[in-house]
C-alpha positions in Angstrom: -8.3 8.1 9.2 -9.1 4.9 10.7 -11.7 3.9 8.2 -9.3 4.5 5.3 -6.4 2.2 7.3 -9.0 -0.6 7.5 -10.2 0.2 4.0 -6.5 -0.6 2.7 -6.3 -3.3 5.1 -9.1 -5.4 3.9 -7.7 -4.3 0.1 -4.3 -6.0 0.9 -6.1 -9.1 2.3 -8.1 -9.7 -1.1 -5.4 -9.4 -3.1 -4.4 -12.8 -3.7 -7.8 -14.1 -3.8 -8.2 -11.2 -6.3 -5.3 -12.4 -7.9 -6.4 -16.0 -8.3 -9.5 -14.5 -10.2 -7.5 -12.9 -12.8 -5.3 -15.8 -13.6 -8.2 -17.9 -13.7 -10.1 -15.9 -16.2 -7.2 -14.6 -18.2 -6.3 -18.7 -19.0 -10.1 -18.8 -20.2 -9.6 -15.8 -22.5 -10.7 -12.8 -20.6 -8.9 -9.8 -19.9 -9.5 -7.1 -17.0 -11.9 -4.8 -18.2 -12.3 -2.4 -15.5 -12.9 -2.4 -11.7 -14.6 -0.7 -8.6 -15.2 -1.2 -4.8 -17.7 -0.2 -2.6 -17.1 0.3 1.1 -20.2 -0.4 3.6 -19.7 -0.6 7.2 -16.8 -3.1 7.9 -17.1 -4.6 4.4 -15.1 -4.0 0.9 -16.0 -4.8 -2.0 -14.1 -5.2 -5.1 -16.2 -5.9 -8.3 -13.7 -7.1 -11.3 -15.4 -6.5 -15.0 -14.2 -9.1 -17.8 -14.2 -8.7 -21.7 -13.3 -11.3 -24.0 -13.2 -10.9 -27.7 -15.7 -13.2 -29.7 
């Protein structure tokens, strides 16, 4: 239980740096694709995936 408290701890964190990243890349053209995260040890990571149409 404790793992999954820090888990959505370090989620709620990121989320305006995660935020950031989306505005930045949606004024460029891009558009959220799809997302995951990884967990290891102490550590989350959350890897965004972009598109833009050509």
């Amino acid at each position: 239980m404790n793992a999954k408290r820090n888990a959505e701890n370090l989620a709620s964190r990121s989320k305006d740096e995660i935020q950031t990243k989306l505005e930045h890349y949606a004024a460029q053209g891009y558009r959220l694709a799809s997302t995951t995260s990884t967990m290891s040890d102490s550590a989350l990571y959350v890897h965004l995936f972009f598109e833009k149409d050509q």
